[in-house]
N, C-alpha and C positions, 0 to 999 in steps of 0.2 A: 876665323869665325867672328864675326860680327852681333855680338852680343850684348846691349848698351846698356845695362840697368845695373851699375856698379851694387846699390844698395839691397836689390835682391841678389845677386850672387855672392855678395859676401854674407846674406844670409843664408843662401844654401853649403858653402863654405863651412860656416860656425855650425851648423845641423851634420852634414856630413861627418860619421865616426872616424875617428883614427884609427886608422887600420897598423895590424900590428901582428907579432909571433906570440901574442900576449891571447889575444881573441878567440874564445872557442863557436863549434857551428851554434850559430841561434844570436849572435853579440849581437847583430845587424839588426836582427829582427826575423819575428816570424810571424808572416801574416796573411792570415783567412779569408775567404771569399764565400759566402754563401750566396747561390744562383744560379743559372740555366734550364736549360729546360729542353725535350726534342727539338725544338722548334729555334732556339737561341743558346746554342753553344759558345757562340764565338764571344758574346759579352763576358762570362768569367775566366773566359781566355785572358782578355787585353786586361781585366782586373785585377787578374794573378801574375802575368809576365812580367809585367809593368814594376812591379817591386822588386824583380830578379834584376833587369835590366839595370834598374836605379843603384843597387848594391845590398837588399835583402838577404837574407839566408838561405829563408825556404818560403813558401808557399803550400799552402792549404789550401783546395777545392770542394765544398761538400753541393753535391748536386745530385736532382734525380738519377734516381738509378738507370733509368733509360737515356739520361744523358751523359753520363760519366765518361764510359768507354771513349764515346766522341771526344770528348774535352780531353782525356789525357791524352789520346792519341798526335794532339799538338804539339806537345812538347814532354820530352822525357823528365825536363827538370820539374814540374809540378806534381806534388801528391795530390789524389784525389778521392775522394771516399763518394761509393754508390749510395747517399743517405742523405738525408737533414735532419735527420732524427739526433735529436741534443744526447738522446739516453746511449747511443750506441755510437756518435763521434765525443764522448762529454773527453775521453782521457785527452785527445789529439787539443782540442778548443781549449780545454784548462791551459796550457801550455801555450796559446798564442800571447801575442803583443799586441794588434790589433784586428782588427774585423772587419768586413764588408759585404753589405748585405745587400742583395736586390737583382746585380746584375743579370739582365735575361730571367729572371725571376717574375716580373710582374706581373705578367701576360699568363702565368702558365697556374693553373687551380683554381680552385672556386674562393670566392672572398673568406666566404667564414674557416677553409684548411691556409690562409694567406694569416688571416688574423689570429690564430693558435699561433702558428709560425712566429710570429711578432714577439706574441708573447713570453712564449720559450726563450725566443733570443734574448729578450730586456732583462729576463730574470737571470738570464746565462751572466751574460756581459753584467749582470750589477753582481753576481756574485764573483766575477773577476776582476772586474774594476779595469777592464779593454776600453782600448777608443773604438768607437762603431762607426761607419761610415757607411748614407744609406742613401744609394741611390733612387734617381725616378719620385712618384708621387708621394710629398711628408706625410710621416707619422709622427706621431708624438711620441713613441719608444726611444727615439735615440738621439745620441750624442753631438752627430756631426751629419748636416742634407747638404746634395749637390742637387738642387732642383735646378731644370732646363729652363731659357731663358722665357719660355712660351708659358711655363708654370708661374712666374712672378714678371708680367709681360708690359714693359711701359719703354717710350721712348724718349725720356728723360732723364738722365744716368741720376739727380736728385730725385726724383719718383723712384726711378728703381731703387737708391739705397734706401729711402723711407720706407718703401715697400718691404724689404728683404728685412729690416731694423725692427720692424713689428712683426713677421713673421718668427723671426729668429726670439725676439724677446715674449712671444705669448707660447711657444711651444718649449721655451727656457733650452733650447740649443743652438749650437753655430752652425750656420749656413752660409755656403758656398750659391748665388747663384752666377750660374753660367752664363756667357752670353759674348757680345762683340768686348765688353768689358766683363769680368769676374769680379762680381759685389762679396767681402767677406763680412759677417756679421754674426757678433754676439747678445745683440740685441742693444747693444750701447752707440751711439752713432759716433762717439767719442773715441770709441776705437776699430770702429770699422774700417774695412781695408778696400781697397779696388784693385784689382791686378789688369795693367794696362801695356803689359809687354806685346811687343808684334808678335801677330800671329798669320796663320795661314789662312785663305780665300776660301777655303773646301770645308766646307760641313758633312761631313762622312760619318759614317756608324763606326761605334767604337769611342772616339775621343772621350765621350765621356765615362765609359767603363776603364779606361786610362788613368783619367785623373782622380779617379774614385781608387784607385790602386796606389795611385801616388799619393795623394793625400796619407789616405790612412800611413803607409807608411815614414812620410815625414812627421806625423801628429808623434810618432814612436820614438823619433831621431829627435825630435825637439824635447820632447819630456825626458830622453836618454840624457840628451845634452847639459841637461839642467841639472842634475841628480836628483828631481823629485821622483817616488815611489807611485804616484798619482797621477795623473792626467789631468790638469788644469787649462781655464780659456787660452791661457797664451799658446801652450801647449799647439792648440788645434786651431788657432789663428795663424798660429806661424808653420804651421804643416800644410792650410789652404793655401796660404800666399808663396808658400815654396813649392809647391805641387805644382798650383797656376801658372808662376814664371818658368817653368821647366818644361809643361806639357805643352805650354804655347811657344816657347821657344822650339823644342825638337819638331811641335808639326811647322812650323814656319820654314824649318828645314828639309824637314823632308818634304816639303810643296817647292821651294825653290827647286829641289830635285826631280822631283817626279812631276811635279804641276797638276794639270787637273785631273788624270788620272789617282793622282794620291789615296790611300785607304788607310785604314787604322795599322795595319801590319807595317804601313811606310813610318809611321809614327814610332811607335816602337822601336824599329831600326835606325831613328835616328836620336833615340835616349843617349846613345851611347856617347856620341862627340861629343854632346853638351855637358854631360858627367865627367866626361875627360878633362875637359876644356875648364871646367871650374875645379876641378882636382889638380890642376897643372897652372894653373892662376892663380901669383898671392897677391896682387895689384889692380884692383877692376876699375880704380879711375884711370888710366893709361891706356 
């Protein structure tokens, strides 16, 4: 496997948990999805698998109830609750590691039951002190945006970070934007990041309901790593830039494989060698 970016794999390397006989269910992480809708199931699909794949524990689905059925019938390994309602999933959420909010979500209610929903969640997540990861159009509730490249849209990769640098700094969180390059920003241009690893030719539905899965979960493995109790910038700097080299590495593989037919479920599928492949690598200049 051809995989060139020593300095990000030995950061997913140092992020990746030591597995062990020590480890009980949940050490990995356990991590939430709120999203879907009749109409888009398959996004908190690829938001929830994607943390399994990577080496999560479990996985949490809370989606309309008209969409639930659908979404768990994908996969057995995913729990799934017919609700959004905070009052009646609050025991399962007290208990996550991280969060993800949006997927297949955005399309579906009226603005003003979109913006309750917001608001429940901020107050959720601040009385847990979760990293949240929000896909699609920013808000100002949370912690961690992966806005599409169309959303923060220039063709100057210094436009785009300035772009992203004031975004990210007047809404006071870090954003991930997506695009041929992945801008990360804390609002500090001093430590913004770009994720420039090869990726694949195919812009397919899905990818980004993927890296909003993997994020959130590396933002977990990096604060896990650290032994802080809290969720700090580095934290969710170093869970975008380990999410980005990973998701763009596996779809660059799975399009070597598949080519233009490629979809998000090729993606997925090709989590795995790359998790392998840095699990079984102590040497990534060689």
């Amino acid at each position: 496997m051809s995989l060139v970016d020593p300095d990000r794999m030995a950061l997913l390397k140092r992020l990746f948990p030591v597995l062990g006989k020590h480890l009980r269910k949940g050490d990995c992480g356990k991590i939430g999805v709120i999203g879907g809708s009749p109409e888009y199931t398959g996004a908190p699909y690829f938001a929830s698998i994607t943390p399994m794949k990577i080496g999560a524990d479990l996985t949490f689905v809370y989606a309309h109830p008209d969409a639930a059925g659908v979404i768990k019938s994908y996969s057995p390994e995913m729990i799934v609750y017919p609700s959004t309602d905070f009052a009646t999933n609050r025991h399962s959420i007290d208990r996550l590691d991280a969060l993800v909010f949006g997927p297949g979500l955005a399309l579906f209610g009226n603005r003003c039951g979109r913006t309750f929903l917001h608001q429940r969640l901020f107050g959720a997540v601040q009385r847990m002190q979760k990293q949240c990861d929000h896909h699609a159009q920013p808000q100002r509730l949370f912690t961690q945006m992966y806005p599409n490249q169309k959303e923060i849209d220039s063709e100057d990769l210094a436009i785009q970070r300035k772009l992203t640098d004031q975004l990210a700094s007047s809404l006071n969180v870090t954003v991930m934007r997506k695009g041929e390059n992945d801008i990360i920003s804390n609002g500090s241009d001093v430590q913004s990041r770009v994720g420039r690893a090869e990726t694949s030719s195919r812009r397919c539905g899905g990818q980004g309901d993927i890296l909003g899965g993997a994020t959130a979960l590396f933002a977990f493995w990096a604060k896990k790593a650290s032994g802080s109790d809290v969720y700090l910038t580095e934290h969710l700097l170093d869970g975008a830039e380990a999410a980005s080299f990973l998701v763009r590495s596996a779809s660059l593989l799975a399009f070597q494989a598949v080519g233009r037919p490629m979809n998000a479920a090729d993606v997925v599928e090709h989590i795995n060698p790359v998790v392998r492949h840095i699990d079984n690598t102590d040497d990534f200049t060689s």
